[in-house]
mmCIF file of the C-alpha atoms, coordinates in Angstrom:
data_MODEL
# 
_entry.id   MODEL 
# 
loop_
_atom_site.group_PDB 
_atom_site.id 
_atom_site.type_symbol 
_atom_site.label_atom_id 
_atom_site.label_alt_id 
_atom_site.label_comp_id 
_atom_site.label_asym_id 
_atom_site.label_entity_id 
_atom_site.label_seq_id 
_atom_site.pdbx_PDB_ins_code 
_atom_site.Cartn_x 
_atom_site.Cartn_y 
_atom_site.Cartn_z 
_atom_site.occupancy 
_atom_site.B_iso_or_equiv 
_atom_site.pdbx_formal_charge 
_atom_site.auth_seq_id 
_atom_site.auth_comp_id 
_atom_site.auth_asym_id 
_atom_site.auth_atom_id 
_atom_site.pdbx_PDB_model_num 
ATOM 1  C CA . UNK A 1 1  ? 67.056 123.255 176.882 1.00 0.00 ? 1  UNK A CA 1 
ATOM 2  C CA . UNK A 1 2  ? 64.486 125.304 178.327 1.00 0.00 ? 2  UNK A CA 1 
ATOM 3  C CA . UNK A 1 3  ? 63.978 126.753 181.683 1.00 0.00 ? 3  UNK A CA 1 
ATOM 4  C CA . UNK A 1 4  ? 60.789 126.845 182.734 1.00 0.00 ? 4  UNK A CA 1 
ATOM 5  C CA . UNK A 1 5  ? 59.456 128.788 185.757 1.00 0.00 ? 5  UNK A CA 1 
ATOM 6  C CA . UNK A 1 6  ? 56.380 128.174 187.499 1.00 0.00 ? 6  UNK A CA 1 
ATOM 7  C CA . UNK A 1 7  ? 54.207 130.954 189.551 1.00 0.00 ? 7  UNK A CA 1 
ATOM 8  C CA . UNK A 1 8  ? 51.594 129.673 192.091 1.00 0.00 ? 8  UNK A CA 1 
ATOM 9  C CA . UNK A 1 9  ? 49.906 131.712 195.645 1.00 0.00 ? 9  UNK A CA 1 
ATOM 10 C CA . UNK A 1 10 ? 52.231 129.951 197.554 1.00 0.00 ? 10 UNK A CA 1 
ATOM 11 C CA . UNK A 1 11 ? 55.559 129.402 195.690 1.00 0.00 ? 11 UNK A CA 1 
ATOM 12 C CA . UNK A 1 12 ? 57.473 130.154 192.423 1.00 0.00 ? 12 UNK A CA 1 
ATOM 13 C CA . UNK A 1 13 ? 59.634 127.217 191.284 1.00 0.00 ? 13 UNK A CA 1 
ATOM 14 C CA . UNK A 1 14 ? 61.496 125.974 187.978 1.00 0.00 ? 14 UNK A CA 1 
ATOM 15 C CA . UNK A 1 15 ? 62.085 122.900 186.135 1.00 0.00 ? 15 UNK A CA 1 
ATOM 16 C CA . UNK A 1 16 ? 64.231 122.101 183.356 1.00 0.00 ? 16 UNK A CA 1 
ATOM 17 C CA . UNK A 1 17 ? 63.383 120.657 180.087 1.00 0.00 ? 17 UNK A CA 1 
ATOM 18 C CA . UNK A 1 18 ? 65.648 118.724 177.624 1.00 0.00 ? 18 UNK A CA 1 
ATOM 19 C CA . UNK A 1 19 ? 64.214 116.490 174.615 1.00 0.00 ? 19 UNK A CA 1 
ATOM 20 C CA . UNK A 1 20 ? 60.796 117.613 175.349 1.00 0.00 ? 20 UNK A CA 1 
ATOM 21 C CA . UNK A 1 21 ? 61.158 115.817 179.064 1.00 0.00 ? 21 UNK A CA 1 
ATOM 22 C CA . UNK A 1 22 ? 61.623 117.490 182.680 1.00 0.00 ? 22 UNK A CA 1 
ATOM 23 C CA . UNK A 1 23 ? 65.091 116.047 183.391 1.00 0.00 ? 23 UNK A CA 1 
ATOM 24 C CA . UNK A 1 24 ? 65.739 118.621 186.677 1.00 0.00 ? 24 UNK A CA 1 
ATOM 25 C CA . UNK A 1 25 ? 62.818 120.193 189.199 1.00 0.00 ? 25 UNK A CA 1 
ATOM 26 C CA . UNK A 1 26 ? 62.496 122.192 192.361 1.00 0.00 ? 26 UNK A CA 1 
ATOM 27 C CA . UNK A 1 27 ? 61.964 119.688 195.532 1.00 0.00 ? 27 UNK A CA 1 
ATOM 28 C CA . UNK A 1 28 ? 58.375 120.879 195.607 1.00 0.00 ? 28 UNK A CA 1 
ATOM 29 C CA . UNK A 1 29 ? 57.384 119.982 192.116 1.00 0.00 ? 29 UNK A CA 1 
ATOM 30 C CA . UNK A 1 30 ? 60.255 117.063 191.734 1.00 0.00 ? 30 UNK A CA 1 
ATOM 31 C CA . UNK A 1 31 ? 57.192 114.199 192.332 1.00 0.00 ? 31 UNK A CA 1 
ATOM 32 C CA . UNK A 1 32 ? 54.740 115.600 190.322 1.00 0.00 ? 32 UNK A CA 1 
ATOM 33 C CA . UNK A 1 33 ? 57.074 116.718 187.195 1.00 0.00 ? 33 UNK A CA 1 
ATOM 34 C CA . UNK A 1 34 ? 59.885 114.880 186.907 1.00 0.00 ? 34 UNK A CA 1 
ATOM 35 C CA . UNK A 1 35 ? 59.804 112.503 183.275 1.00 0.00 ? 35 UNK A CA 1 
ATOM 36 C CA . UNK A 1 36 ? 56.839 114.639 182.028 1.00 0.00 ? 36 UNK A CA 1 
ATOM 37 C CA . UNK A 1 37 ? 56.242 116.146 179.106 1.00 0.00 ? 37 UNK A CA 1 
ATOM 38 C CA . UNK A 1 38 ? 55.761 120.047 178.463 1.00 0.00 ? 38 UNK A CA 1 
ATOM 39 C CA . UNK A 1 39 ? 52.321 119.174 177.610 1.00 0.00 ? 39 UNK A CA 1 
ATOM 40 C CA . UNK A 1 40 ? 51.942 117.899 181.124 1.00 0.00 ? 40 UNK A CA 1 
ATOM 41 C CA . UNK A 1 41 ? 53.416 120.826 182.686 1.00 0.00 ? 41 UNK A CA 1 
ATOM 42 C CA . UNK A 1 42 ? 50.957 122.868 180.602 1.00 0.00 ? 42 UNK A CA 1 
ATOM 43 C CA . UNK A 1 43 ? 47.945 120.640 181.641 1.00 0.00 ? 43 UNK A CA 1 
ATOM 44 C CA . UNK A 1 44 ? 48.331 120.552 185.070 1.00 0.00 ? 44 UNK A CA 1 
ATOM 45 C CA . UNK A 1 45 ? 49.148 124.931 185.420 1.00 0.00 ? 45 UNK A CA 1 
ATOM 46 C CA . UNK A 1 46 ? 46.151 125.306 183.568 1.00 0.00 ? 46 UNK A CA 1 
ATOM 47 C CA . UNK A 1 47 ? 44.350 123.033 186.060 1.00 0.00 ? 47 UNK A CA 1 
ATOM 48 C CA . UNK A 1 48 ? 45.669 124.136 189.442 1.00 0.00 ? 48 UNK A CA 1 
ATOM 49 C CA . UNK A 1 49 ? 45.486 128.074 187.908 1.00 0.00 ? 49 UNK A CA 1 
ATOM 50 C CA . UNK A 1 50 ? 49.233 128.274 187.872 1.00 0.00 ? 50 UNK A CA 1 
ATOM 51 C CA . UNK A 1 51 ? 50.838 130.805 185.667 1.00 0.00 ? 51 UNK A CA 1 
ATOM 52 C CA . UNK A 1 52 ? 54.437 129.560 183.761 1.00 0.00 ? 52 UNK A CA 1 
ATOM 53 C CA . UNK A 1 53 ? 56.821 130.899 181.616 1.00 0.00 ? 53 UNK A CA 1 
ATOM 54 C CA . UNK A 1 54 ? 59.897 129.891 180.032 1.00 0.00 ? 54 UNK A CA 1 
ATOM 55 C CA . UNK A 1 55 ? 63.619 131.077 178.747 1.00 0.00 ? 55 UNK A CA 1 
ATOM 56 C CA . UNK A 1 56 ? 65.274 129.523 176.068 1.00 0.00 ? 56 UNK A CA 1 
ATOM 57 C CA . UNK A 1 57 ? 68.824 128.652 177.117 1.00 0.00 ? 57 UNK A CA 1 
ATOM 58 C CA . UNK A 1 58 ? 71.547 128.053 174.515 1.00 0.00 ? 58 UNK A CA 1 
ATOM 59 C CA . UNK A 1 59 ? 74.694 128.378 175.411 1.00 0.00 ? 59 UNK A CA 1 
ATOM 60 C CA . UNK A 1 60 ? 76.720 128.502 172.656 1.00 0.00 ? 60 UNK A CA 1 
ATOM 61 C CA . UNK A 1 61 ? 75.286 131.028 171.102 1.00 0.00 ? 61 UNK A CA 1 
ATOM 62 C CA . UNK A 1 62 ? 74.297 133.342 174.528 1.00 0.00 ? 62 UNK A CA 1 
ATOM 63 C CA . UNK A 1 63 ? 76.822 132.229 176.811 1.00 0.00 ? 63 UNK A CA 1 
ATOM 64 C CA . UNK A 1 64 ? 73.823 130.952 179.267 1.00 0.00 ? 64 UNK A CA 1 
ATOM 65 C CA . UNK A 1 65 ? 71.933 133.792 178.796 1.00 0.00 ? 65 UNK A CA 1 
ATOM 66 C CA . UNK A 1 66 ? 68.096 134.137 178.827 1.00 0.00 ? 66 UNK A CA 1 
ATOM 67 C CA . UNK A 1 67 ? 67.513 134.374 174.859 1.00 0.00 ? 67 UNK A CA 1 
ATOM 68 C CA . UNK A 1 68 ? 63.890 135.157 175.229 1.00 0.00 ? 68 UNK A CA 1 
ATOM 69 C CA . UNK A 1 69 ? 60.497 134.688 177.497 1.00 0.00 ? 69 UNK A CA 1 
ATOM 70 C CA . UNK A 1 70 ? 57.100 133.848 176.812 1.00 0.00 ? 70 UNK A CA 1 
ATOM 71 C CA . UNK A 1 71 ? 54.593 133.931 179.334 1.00 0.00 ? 71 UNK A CA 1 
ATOM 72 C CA . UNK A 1 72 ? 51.106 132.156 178.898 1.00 0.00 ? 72 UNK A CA 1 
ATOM 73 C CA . UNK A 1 73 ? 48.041 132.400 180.478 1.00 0.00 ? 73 UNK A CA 1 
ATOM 74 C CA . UNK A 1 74 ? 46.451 129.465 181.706 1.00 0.00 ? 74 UNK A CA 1 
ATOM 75 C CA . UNK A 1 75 ? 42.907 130.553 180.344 1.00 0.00 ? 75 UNK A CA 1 
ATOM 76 C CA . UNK A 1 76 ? 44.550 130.360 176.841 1.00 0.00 ? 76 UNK A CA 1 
ATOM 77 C CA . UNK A 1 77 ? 45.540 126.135 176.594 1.00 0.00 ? 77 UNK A CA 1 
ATOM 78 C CA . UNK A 1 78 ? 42.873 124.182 175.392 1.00 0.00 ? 78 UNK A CA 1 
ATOM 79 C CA . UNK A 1 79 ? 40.738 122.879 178.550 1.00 0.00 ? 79 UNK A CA 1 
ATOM 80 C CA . UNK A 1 80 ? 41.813 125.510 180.438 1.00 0.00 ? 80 UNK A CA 1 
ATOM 81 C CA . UNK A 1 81 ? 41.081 126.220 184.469 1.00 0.00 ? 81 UNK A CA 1 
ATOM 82 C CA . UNK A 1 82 ? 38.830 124.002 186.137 1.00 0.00 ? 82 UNK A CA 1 
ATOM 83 C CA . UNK A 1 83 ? 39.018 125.627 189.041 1.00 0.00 ? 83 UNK A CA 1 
ATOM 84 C CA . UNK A 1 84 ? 40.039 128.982 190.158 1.00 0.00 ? 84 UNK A CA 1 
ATOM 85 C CA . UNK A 1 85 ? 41.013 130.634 193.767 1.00 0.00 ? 85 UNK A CA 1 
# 
């Protein structure tokens, strides 16, 4: 599972991720996210200039505890921004 958090001008939000899908989201990015892939939620940061990160969650071995965090920059994923504000 993987807890991914999303940073944007006007809102920060998560989503969760289990067998590579989104199974849970934040109301505001439930429509757009939900069933995707984390290729998808990579595609579409990189496109609206979005910055995300994620923390590995395991529980049986951390007790629910962030294990560790990677942030990415959109610039970096193939394609990268279209557009930028």
């Amino acid at each position: 599972m993987k807890l991914y958090t999303i940073d944007s001008p006007y809102f920060n939000a998560g989503l969760v991720v289990e067998g590579g899908r989104v199974t849970k989201a934040a109301p505001i990015l439930y429509r757009r996210f939900f069933n995707r892939t984390e290729h998808d939620i990579k595609a579409l940061c990189a496109f609206k200039g979005w910055t995300w990160s994620y923390a590995v969650i395991n529980s049986e071995r951390s007790g629910g505890r962030r294990e560790g965090v990677k942030q990415d920059d959109p610039s970096s994923y193939p394609g990268g921004p279209t557009r930028r504000r």
